[in-house]
N, C-alpha and C positions, 0 to 999 in steps of 0.2 A: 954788671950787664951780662946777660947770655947771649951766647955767641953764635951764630944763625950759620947753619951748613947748608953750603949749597944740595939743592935735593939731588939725589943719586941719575946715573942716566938710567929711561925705561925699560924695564922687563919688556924684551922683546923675544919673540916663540922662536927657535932655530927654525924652524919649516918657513916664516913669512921671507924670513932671503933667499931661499928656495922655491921659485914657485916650478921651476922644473923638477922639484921634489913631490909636490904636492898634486903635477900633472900625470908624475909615474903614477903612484899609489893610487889614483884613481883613473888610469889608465883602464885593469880591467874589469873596473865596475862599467866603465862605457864600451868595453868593446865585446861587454856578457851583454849588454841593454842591446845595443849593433845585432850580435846574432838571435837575441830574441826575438828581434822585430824584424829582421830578416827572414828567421824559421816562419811567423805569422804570417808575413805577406807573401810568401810564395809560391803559396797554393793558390791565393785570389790573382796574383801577377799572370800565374800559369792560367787559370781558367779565363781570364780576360786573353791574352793570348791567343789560346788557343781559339776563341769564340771569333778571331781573327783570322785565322791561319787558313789558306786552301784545304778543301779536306786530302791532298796529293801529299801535304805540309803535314797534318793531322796523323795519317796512318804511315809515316817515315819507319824505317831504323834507324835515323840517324836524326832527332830532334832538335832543333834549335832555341836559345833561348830567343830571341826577336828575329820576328817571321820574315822572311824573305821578302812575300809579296803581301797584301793586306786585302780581305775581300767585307763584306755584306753579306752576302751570301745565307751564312746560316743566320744571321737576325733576320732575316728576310723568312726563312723557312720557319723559325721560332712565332714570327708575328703573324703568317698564315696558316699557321694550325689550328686546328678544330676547338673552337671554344676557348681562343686565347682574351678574347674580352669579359666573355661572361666568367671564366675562373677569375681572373684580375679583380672585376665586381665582389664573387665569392668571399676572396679571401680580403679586399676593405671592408668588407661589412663585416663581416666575422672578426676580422682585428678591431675596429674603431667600437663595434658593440662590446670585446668584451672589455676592453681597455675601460671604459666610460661604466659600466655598470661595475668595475673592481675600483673604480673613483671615486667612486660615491657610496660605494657601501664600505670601504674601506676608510673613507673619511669620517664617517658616524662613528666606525667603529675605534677608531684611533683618538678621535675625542673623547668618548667614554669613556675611555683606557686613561687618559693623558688627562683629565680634566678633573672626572667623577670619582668617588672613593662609593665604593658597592661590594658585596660578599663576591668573593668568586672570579676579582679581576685579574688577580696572580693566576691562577689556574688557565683562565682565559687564555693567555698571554704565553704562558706555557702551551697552552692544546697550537696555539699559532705557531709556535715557533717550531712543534713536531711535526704538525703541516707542512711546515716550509722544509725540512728536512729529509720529509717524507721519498723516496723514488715513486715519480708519480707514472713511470711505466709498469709498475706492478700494480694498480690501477687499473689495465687497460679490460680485464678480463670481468669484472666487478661493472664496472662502466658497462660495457658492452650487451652485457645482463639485464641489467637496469632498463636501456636504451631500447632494448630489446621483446622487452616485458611491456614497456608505458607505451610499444607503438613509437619512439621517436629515434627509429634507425633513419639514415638517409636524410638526415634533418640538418639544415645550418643552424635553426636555434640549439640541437644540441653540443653542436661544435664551439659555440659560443659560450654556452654555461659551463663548460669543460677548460674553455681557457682562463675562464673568468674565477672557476677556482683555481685553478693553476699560477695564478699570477694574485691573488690574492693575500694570501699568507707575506709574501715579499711588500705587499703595498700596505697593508697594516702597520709590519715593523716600522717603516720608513717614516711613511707619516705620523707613527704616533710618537719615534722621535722628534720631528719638530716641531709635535706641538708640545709638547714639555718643554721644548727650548725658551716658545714664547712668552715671555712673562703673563702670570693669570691679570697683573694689577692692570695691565692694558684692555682687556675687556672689563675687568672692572670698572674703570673709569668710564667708560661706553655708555655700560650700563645707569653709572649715576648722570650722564646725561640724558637720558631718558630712551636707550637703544632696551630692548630688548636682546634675552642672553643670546637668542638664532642671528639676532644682527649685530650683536657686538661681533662675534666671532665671523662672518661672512663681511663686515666693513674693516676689521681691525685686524684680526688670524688669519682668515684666508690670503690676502696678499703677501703676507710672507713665507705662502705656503708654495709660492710659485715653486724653486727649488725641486720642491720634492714633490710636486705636482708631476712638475719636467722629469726628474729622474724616476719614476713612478712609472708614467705610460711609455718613456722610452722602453723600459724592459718591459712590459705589460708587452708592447708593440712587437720590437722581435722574438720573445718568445712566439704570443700567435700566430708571428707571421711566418716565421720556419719554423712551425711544428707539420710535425708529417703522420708520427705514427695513428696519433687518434684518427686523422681524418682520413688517415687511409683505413681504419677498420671502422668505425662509424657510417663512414661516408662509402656504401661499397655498390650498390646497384644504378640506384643516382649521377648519372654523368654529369646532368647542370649542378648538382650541388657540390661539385670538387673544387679544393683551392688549387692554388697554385705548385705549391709543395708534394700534390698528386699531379698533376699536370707535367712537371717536369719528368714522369715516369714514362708518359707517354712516346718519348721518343727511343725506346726502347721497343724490338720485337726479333722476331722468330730468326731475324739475319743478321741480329747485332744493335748496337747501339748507334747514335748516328749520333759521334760525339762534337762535332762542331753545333749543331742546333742544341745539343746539350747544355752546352757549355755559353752559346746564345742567351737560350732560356734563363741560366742560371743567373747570365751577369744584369739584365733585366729585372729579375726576381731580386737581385740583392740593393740594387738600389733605392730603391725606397728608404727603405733601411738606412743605408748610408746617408744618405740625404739628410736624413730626421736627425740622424747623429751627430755630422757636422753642423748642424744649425742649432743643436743642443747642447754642443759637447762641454763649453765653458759650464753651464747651468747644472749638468747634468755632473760633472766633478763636484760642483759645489755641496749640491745637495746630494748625496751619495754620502762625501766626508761629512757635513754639518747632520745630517739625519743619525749618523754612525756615531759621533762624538756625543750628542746631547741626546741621545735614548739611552 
């Protein structure tokens, strides 16, 4: 008869009966994460702040991090300035147009890529991703030429088609990794029940394009919506056609800046933004990583 040994005790790590071992050693990966995100919010800390502070508080030597007294004041002066509803208008139309036209022609084109087999789609695919690479402030002087020539200085449609390449290249990659993620056999099957190929993929592909739909016009959206230099050279005789990102110039003149409605302005201007992001932010990880993995 063989004779049965009891089994050994488990291999156990030296680290798991130390977890104040395993608290040091990652100690300063969290307290490098602590000052990164502390260096990050403290410019917006400050200009929230400040857009609070009396301007007596404002032009100090001696500044405070939380203001003494807390006023309205400069929202107040920010929201009665000249043309603060029509640049507001401005710069949603300009963002939501170009976002929506880099949606859909970047969806065509991302299927094509992700679906079709055609001479010349490696190259494609390439010219995109030198786009995307591209510094598109060296652009500004080319543009400007152009703009110049066709008659469409002063113009928000061209402010529109400037973002809309601008944000393009980026929504291409994105999207045309998810859709190589989604299996082709699922529109197939569509199709042998009697979908045609536009509605397999808008009943079947499309909904699991949300992700990168969402991560798509999030950045489509802040890009246009704080870009400053085209519209400030584009946009130069034209008062009603300025966004926002000109507008914030305005409180500047010949005696200084007048940094509390500054700083008003600004905090105004950035929420939107915010907004879109916290409401996205889950969605917008997802698809960013899943778009990045499976392309």
């Amino acid at each position: 008869m063989t004779a049965t040994h009891p089994a050994g005790p488990a291999t156990v790590h030296p680290t798991e009966h130390h977890p104040a071992r395993r608290t040091l050693r990652r100690l300063p990966l969290h307290l490098a994460a602590t000052l990164t995100v502390a260096i990050c919010l403290f410019p917006v800390y400050w200009m929230v702040s400040t857009a609070f502070k009396p301007s007596p508080d404002i032009q100090t030597y001696h500044p405070r991090l939380v203001p003494r007294r807390w006023t309205l004041e400069h929202f107040r002066t920010a929201v009665d300035a000249d043309g603060f509803g029509l640049f507001w208008r401005n710069s949603v139309l300009v963002t939501l147009g170009a976002v929506l036209l880099a949606l859909v022609v970047a969806l065509g084109a991302a299927y094509a890529v992700a679906r079709m087999r055609w001479r010349g789609r490696r190259q494609f695919m390439l010219a995109v991703f030198i786009a995307q690479m591209a510094p598109w402030e060296s652009l500004i002087i080319p543009v400007y030429i152009i703009s110049r020539d066709t008659g469409m200085l002063d113009r928000l449609p061209t402010l529109t088609l400037v973002y809309f390449m601008i944000t393009l290249p980026f929504t291409v990659v994105v999207l045309r990794g998810f859709i190589a993620g989604i299996p082709p056999e699922l529109e197939e099957a569509a199709q042998v029940d009697g979908c045609t190929r536009a509605a397999a993929f808008r009943k079947v592909a499309l909904p699991l394009l949300a992700p990168g739909l969402m991560a798509t016009s999030l950045f489509g959206f802040i890009t246009a919506w704080n870009e400053f230099t085209y519209a400030n050279f584009l946009i130069i005789k034209q008062q009603d056609s300025r966004t926002l990102p000109v507008w914030l110039s305005s409180f500047q003149s010949t005696f200084g800046t007048d940094w509390g409605a500054t700083m008003a302005a600004s905090t105004l201007f950035a929420l939107p933004a915010l907004i879109i992001f916290l409401a996205l932010q889950r969605h917008v990880t997802a698809g960013l990583a899943s778009g990045g993995v499976k392309g």
